[in-house]
PQR file of N, CA, C, O and H, with PARSE charges and radii, in Angstrom:
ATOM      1  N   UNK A   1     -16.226 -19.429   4.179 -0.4000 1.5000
ATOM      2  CA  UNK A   1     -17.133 -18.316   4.235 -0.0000 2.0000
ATOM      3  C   UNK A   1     -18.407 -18.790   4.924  0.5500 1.7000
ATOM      4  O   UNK A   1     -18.838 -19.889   4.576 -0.5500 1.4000
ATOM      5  N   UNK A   2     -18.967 -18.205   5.716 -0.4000 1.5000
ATOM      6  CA  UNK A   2     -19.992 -18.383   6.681 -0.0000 2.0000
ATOM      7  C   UNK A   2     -21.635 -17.846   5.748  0.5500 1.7000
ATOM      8  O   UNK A   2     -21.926 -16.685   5.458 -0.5500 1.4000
ATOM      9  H   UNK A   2     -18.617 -17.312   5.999  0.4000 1.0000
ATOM     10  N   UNK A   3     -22.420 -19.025   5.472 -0.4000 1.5000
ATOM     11  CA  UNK A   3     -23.469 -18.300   5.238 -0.0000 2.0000
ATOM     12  C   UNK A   3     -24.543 -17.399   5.886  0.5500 1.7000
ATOM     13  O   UNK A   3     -24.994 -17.590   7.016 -0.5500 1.4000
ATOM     14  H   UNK A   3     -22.183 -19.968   5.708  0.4000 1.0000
ATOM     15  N   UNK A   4     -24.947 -16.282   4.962 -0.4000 1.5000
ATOM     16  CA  UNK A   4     -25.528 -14.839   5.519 -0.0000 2.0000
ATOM     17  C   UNK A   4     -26.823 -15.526   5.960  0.5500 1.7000
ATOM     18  O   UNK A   4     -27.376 -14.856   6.832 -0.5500 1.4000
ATOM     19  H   UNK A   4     -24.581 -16.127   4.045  0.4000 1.0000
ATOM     20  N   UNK A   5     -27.526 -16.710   5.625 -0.4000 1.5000
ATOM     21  CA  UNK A   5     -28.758 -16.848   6.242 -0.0000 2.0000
ATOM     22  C   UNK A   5     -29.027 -17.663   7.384  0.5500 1.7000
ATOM     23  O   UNK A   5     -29.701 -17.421   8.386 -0.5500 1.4000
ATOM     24  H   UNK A   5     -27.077 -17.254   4.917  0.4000 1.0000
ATOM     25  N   UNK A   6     -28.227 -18.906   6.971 -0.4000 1.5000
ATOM     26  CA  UNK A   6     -27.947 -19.941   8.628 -0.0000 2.0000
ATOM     27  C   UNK A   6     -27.054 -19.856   9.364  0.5500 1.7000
ATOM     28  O   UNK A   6     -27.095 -20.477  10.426 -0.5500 1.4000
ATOM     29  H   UNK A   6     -27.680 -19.102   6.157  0.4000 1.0000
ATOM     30  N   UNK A   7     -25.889 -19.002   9.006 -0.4000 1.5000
ATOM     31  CA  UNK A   7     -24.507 -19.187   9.641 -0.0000 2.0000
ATOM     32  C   UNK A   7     -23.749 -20.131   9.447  0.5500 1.7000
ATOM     33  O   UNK A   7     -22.665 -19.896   9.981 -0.5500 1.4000
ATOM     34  H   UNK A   7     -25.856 -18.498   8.143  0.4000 1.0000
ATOM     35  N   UNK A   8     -23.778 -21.205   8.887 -0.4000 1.5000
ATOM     36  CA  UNK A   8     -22.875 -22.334   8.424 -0.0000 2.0000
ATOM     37  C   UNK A   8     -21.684 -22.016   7.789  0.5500 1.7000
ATOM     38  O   UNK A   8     -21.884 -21.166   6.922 -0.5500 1.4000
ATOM     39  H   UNK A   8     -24.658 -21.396   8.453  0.4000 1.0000
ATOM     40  N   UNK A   9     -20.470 -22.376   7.877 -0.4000 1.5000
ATOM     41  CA  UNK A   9     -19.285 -22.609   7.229 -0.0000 2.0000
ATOM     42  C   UNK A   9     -19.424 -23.389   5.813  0.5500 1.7000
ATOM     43  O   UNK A   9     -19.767 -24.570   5.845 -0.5500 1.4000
ATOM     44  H   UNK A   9     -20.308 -23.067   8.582  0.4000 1.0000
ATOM     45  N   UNK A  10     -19.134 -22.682   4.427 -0.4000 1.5000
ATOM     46  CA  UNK A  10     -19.083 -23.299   3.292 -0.0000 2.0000
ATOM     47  C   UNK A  10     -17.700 -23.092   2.536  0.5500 1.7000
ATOM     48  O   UNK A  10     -17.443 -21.892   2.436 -0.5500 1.4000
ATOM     49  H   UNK A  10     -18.855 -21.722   4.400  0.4000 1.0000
ATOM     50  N   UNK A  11     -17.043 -23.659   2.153 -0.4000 1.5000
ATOM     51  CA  UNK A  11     -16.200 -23.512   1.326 -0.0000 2.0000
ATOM     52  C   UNK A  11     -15.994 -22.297   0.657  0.5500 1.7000
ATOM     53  O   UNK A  11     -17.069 -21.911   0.198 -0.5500 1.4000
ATOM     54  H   UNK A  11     -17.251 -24.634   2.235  0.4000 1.0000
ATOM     55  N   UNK A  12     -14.963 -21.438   0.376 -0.4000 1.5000
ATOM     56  CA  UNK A  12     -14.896 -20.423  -0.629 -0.0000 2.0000
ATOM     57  C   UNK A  12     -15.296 -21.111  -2.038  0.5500 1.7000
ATOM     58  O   UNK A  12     -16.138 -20.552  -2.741 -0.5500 1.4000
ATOM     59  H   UNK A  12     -14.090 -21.751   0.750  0.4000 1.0000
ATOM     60  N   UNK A  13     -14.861 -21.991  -2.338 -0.4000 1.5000
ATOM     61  CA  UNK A  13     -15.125 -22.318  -4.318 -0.0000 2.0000
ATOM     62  C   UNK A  13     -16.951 -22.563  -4.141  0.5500 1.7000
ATOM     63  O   UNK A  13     -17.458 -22.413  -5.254 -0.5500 1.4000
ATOM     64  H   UNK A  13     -14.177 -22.445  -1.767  0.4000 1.0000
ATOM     65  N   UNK A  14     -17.753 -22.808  -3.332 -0.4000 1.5000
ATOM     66  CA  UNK A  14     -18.876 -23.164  -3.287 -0.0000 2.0000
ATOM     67  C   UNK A  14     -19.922 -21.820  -3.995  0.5500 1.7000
ATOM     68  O   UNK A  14     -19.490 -20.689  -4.219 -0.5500 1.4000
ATOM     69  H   UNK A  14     -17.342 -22.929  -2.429  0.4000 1.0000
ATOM     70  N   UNK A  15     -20.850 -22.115  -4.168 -0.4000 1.5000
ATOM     71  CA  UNK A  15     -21.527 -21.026  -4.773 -0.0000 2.0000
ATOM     72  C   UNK A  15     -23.134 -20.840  -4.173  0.5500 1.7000
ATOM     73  O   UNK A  15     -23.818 -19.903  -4.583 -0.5500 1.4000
ATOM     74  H   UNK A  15     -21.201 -23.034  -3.986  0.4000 1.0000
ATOM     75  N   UNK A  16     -23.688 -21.858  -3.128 -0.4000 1.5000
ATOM     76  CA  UNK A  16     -24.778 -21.929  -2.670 -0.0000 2.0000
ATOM     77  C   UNK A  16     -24.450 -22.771  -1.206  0.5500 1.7000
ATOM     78  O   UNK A  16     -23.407 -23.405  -1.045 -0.5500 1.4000
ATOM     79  H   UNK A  16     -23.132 -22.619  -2.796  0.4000 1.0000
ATOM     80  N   UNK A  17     -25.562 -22.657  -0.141 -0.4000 1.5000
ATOM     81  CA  UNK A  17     -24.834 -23.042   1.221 -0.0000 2.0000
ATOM     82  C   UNK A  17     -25.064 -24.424   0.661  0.5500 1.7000
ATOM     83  O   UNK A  17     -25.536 -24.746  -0.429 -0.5500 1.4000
ATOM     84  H   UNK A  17     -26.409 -22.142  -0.272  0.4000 1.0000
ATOM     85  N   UNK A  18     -24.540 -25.303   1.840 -0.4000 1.5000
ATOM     86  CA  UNK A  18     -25.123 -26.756   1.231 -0.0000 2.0000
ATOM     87  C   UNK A  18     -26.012 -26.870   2.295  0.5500 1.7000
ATOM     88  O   UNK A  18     -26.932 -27.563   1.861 -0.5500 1.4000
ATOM     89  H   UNK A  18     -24.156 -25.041   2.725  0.4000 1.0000
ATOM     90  N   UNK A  19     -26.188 -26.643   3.175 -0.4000 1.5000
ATOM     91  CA  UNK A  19     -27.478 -26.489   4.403 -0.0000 2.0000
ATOM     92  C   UNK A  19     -28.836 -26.080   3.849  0.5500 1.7000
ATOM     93  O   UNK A  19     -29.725 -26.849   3.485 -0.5500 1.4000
ATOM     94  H   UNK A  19     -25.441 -26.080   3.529  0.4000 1.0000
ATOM     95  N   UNK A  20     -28.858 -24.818   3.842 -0.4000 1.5000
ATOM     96  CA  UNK A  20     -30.133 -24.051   3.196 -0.0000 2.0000
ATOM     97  C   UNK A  20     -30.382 -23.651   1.825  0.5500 1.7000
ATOM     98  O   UNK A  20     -31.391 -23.016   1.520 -0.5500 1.4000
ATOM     99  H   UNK A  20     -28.136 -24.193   4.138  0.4000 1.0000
ATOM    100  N   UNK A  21     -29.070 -24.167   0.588 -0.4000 1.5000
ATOM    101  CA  UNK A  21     -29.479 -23.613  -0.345 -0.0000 2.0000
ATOM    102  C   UNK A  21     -29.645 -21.939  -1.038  0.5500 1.7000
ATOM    103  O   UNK A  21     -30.150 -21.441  -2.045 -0.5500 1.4000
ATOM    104  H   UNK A  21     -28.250 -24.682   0.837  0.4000 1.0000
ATOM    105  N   UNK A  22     -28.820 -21.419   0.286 -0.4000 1.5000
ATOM    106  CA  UNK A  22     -28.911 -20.130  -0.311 -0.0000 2.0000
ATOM    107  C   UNK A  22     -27.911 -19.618  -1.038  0.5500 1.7000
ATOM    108  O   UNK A  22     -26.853 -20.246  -0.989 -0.5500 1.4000
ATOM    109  H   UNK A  22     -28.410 -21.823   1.104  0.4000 1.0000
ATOM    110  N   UNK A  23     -27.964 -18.253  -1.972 -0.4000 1.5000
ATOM    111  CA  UNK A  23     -26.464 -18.321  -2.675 -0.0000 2.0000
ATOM    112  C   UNK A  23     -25.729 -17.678  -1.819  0.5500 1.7000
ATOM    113  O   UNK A  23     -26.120 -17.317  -0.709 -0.5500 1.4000
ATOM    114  H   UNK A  23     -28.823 -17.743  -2.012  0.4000 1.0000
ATOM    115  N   UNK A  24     -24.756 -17.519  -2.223 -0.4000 1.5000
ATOM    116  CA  UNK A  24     -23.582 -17.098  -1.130 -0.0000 2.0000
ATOM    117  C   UNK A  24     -23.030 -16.001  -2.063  0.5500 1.7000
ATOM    118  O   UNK A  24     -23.228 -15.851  -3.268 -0.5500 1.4000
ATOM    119  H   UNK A  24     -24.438 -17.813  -3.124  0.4000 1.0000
ATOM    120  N   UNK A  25     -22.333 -15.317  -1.258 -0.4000 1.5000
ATOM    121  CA  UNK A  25     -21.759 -13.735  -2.529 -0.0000 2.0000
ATOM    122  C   UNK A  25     -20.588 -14.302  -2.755  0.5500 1.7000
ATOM    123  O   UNK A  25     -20.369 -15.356  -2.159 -0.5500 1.4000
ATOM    124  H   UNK A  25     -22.172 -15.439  -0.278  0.4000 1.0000
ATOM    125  N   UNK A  26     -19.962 -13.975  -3.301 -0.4000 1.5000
ATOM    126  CA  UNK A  26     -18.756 -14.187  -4.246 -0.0000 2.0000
ATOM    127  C   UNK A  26     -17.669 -13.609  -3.245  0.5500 1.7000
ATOM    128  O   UNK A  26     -17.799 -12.467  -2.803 -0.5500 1.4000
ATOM    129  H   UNK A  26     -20.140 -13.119  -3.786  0.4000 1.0000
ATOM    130  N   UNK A  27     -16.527 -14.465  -2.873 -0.4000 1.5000
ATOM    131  CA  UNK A  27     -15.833 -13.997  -2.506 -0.0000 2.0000
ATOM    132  C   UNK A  27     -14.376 -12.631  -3.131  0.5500 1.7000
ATOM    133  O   UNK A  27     -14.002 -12.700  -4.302 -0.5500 1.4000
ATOM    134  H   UNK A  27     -16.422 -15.393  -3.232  0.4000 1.0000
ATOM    135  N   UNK A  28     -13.908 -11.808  -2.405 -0.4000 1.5000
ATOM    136  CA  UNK A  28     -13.475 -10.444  -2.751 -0.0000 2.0000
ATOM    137  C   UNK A  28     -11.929 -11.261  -3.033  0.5500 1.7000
ATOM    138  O   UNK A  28     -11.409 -12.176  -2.394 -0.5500 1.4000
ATOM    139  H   UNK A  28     -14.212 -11.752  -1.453  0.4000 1.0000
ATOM    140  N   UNK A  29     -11.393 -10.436  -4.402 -0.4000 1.5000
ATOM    141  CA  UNK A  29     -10.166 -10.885  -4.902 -0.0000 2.0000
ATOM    142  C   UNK A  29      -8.739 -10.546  -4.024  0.5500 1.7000
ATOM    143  O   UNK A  29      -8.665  -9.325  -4.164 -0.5500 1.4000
ATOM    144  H   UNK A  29     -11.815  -9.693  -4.922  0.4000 1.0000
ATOM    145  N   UNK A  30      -7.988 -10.807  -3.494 -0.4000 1.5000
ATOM    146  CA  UNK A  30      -6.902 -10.414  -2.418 -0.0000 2.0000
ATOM    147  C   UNK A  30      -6.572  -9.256  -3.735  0.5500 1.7000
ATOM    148  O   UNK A  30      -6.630  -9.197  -4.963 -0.5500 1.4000
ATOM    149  H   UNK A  30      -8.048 -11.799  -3.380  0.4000 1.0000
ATOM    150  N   UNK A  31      -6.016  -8.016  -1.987 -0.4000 1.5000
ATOM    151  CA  UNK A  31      -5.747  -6.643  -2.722 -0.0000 2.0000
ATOM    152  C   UNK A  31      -4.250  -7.177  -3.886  0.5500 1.7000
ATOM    153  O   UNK A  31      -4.156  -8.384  -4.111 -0.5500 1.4000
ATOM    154  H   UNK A  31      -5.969  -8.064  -0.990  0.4000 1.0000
ATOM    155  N   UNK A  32      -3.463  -6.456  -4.369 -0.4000 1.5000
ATOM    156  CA  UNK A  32      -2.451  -6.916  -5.233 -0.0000 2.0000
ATOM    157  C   UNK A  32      -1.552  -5.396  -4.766  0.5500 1.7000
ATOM    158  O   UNK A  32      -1.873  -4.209  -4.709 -0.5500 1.4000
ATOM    159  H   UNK A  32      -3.540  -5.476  -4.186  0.4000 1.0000
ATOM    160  N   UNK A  33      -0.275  -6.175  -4.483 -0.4000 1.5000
ATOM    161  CA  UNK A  33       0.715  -5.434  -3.585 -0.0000 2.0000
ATOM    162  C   UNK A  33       1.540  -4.957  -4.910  0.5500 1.7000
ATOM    163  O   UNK A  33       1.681  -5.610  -5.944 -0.5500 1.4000
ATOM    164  H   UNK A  33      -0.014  -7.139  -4.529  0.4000 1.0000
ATOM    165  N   UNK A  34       2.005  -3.768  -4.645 -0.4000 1.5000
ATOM    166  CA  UNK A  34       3.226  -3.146  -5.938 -0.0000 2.0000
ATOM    167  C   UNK A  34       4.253  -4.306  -5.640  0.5500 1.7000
ATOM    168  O   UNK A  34       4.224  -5.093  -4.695 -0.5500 1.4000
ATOM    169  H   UNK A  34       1.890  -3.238  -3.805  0.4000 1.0000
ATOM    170  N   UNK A  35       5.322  -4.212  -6.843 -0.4000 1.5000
ATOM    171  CA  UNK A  35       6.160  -5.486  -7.228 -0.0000 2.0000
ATOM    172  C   UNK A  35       7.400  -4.393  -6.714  0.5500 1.7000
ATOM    173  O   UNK A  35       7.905  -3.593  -7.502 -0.5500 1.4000
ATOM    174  H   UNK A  35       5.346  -3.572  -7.611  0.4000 1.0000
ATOM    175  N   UNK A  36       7.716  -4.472  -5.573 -0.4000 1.5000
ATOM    176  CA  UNK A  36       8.820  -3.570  -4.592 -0.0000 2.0000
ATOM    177  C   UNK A  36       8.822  -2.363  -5.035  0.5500 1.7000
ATOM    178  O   UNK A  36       7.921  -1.710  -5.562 -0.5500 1.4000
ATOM    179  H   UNK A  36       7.305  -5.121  -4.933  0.4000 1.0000
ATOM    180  N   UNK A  37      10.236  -2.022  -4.711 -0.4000 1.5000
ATOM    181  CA  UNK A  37      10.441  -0.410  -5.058 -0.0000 2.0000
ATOM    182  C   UNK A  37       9.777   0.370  -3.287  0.5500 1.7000
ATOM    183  O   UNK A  37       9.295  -0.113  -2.262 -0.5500 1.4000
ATOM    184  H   UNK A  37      10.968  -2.552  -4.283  0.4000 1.0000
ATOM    185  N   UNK A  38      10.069   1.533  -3.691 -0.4000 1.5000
ATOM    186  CA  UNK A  38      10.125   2.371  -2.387 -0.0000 2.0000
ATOM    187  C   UNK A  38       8.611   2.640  -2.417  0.5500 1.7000
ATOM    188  O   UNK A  38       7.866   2.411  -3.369 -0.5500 1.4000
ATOM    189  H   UNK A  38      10.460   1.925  -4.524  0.4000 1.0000
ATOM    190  N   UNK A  39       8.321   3.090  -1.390 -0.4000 1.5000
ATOM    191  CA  UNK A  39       6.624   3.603  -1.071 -0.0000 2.0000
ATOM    192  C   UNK A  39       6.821   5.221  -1.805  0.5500 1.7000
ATOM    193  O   UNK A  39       7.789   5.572  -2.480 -0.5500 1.4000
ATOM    194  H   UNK A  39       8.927   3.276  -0.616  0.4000 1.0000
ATOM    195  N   UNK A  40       5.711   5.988  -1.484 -0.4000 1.5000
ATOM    196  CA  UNK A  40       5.770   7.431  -2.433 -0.0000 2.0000
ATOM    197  C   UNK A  40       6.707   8.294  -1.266  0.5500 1.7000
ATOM    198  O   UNK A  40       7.373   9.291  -1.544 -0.5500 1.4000
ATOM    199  H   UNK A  40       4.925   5.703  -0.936  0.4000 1.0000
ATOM    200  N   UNK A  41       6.599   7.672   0.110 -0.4000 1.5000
ATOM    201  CA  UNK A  41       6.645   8.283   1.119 -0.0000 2.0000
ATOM    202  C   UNK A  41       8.309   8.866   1.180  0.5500 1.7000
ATOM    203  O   UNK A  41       8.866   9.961   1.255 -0.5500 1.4000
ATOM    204  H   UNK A  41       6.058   6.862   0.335  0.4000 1.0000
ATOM    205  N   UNK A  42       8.756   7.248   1.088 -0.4000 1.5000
ATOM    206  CA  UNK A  42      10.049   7.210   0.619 -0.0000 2.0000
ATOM    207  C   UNK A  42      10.647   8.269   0.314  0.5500 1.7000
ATOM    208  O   UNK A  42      11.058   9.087   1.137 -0.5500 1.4000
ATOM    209  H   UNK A  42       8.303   6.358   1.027  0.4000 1.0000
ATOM    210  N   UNK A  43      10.805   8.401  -1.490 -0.4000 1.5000
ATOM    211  CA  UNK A  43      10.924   8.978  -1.996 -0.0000 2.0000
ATOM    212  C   UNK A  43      11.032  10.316  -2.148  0.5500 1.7000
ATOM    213  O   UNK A  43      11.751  11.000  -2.876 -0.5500 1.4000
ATOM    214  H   UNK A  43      10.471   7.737  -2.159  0.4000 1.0000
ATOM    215  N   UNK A  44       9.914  10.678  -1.065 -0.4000 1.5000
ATOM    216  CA  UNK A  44       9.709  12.189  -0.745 -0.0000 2.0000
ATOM    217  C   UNK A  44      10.725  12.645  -0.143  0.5500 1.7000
ATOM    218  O   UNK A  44      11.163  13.764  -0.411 -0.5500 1.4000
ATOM    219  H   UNK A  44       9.330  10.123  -0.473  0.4000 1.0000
ATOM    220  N   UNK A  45      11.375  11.711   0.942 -0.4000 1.5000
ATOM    221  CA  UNK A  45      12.172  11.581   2.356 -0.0000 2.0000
ATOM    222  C   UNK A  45      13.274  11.653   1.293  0.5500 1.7000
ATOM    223  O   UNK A  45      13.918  12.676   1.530 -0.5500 1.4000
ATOM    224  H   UNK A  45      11.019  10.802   1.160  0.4000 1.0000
ATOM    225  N   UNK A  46      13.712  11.095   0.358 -0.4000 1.5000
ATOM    226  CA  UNK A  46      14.963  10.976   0.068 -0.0000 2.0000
ATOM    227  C   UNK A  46      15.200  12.364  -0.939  0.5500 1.7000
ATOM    228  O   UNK A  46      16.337  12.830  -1.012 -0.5500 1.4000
ATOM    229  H   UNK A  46      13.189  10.265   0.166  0.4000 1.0000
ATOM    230  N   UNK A  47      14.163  12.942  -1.644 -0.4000 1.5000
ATOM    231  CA  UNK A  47      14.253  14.342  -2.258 -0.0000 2.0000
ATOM    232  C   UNK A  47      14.184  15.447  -1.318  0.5500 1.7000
ATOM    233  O   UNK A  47      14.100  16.576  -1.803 -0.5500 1.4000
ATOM    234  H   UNK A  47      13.239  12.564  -1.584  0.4000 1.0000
ATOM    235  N   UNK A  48      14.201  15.338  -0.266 -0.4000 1.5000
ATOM    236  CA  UNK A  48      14.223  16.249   0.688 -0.0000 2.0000
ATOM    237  C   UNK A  48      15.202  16.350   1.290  0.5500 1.7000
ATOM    238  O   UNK A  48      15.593  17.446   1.691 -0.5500 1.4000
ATOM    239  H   UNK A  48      14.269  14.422   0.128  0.4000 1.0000
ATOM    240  N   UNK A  49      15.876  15.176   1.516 -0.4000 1.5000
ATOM    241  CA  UNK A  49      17.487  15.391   1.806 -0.0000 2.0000
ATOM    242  C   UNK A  49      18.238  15.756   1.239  0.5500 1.7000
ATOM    243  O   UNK A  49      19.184  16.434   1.641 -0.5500 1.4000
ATOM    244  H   UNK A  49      15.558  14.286   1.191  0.4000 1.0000
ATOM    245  N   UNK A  50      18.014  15.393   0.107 -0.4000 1.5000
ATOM    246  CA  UNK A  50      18.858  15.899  -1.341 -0.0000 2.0000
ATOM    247  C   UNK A  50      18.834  17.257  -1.472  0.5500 1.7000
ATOM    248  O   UNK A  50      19.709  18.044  -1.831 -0.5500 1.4000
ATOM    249  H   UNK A  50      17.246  14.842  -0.220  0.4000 1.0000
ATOM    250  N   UNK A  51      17.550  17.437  -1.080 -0.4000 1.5000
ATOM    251  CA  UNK A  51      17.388  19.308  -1.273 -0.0000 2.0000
ATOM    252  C   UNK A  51      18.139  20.079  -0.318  0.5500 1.7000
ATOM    253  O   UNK A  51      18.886  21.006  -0.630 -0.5500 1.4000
ATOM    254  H   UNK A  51      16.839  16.798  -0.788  0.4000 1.0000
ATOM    255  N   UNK A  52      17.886  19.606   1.047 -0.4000 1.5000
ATOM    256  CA  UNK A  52      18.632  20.070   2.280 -0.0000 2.0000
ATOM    257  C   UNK A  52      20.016  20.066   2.259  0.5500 1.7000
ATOM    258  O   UNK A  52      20.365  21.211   2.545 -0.5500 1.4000
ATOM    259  H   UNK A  52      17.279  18.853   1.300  0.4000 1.0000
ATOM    260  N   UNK A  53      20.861  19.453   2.091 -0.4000 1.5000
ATOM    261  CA  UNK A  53      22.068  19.470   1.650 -0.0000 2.0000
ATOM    262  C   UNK A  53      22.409  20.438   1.020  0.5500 1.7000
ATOM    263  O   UNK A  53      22.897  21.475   1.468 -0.5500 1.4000
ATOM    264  H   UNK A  53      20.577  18.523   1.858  0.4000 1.0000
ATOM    265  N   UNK A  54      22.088  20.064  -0.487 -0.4000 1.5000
ATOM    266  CA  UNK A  54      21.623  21.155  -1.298 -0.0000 2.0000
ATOM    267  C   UNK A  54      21.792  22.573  -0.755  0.5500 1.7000
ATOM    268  O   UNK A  54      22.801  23.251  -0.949 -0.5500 1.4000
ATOM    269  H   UNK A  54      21.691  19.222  -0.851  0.4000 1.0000
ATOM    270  N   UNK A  55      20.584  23.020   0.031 -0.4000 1.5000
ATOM    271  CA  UNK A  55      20.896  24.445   0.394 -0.0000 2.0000
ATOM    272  C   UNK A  55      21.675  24.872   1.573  0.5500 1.7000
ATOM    273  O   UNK A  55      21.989  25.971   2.029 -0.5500 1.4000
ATOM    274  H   UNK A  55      19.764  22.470   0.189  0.4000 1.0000
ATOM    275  N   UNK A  56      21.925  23.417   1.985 -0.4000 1.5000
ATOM    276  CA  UNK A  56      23.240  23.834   3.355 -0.0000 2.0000
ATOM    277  C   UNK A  56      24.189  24.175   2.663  0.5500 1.7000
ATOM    278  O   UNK A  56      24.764  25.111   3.219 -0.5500 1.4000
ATOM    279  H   UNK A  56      21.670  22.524   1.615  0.4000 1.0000
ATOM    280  N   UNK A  57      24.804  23.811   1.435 -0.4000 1.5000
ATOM    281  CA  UNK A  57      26.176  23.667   0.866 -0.0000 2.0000
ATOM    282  C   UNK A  57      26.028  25.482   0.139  0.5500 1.7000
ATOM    283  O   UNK A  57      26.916  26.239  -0.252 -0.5500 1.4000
ATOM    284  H   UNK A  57      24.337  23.050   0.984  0.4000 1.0000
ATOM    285  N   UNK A  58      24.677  25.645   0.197 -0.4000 1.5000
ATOM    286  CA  UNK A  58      24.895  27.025  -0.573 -0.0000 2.0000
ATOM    287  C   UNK A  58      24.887  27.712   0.179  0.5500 1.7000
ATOM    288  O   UNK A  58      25.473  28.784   0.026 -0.5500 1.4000
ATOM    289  H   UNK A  58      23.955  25.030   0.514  0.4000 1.0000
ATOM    290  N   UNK A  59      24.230  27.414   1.319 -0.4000 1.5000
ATOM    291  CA  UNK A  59      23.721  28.903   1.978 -0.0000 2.0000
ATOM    292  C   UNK A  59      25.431  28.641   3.510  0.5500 1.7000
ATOM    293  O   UNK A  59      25.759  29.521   4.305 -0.5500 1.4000
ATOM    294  H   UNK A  59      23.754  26.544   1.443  0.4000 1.0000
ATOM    295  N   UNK A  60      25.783  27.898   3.454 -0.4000 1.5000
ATOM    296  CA  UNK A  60      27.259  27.584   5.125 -0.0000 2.0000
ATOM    297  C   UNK A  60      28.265  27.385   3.859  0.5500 1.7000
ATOM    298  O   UNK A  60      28.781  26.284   4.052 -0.5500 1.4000
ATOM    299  H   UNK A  60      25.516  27.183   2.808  0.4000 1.0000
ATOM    300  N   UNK A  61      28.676  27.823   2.906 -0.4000 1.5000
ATOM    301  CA  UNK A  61      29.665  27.880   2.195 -0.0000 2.0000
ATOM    302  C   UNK A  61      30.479  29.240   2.558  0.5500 1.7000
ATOM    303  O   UNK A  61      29.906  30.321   2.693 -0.5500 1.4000
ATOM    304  H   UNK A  61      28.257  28.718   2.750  0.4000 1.0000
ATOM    305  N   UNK A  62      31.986  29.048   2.710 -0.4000 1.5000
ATOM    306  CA  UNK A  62      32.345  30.610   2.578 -0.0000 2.0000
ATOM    307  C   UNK A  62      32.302  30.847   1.642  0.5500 1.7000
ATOM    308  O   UNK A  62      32.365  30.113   0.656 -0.5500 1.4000
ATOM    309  H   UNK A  62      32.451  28.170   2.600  0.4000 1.0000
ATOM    310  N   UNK A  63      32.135  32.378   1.746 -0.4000 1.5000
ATOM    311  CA  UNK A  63      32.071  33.313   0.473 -0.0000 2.0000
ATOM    312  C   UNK A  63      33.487  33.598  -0.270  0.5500 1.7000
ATOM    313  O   UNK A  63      34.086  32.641   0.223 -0.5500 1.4000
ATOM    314  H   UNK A  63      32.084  32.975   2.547  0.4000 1.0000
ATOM    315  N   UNK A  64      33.958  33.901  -0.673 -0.4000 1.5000
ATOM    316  CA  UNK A  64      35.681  34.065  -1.722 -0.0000 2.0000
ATOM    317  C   UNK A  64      35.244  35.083  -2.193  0.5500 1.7000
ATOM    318  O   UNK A  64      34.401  34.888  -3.069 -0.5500 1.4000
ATOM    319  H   UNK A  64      33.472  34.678  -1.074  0.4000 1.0000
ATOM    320  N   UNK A  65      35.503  36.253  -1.941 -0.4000 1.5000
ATOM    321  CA  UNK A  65      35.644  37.164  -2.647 -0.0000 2.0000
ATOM    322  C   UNK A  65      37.105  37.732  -3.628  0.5500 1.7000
ATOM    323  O   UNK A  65      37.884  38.382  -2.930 -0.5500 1.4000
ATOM    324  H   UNK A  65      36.188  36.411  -1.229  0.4000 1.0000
ATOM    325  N   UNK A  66      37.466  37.597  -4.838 -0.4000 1.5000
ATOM    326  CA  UNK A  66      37.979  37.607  -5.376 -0.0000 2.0000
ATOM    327  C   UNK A  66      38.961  38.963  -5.301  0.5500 1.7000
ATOM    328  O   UNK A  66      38.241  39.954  -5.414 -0.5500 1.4000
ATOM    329  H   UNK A  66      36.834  37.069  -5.405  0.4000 1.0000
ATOM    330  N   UNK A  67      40.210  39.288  -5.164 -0.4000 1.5000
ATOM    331  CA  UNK A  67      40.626  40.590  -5.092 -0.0000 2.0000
ATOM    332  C   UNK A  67      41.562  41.201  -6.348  0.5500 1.7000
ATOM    333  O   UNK A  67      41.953  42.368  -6.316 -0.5500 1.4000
ATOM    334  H   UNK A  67      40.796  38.482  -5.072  0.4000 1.0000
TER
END
């Protein structure tokens, strides 16, 4: 991490530059990724096919009319 007042390179575990003594901010925690599984996006994509089908099979079915 580069300090905000001299520009120097300090270590992330460091807590003050070692140049100028200034503090340094705290470095930001890495984001944390879901543990797999499909995105929401997914999901959407795959209930939508399901649906489509779905109303192909009802609506391009012949009709039987019973006599």
């Amino acid at each position: 991490m580069d300090c905000p007042n001299c520009k120097t390179w300090n270590p992330d575990d460091k807590e003050v530059c070692w140049r100028c003594q200034t503090k340094l901010p705290k470095p930001k925690p890495p984001k944390k990724r879901s543990q797999g599984g499909f995105p929401s996006w997914m999901w959407l994509l795959i209930a939508a096919f399901f649906a489509m089908t779905l109303l192909a099979q009802c609506f391009f079915s012949p009709l039987e009319i019973p006599q």
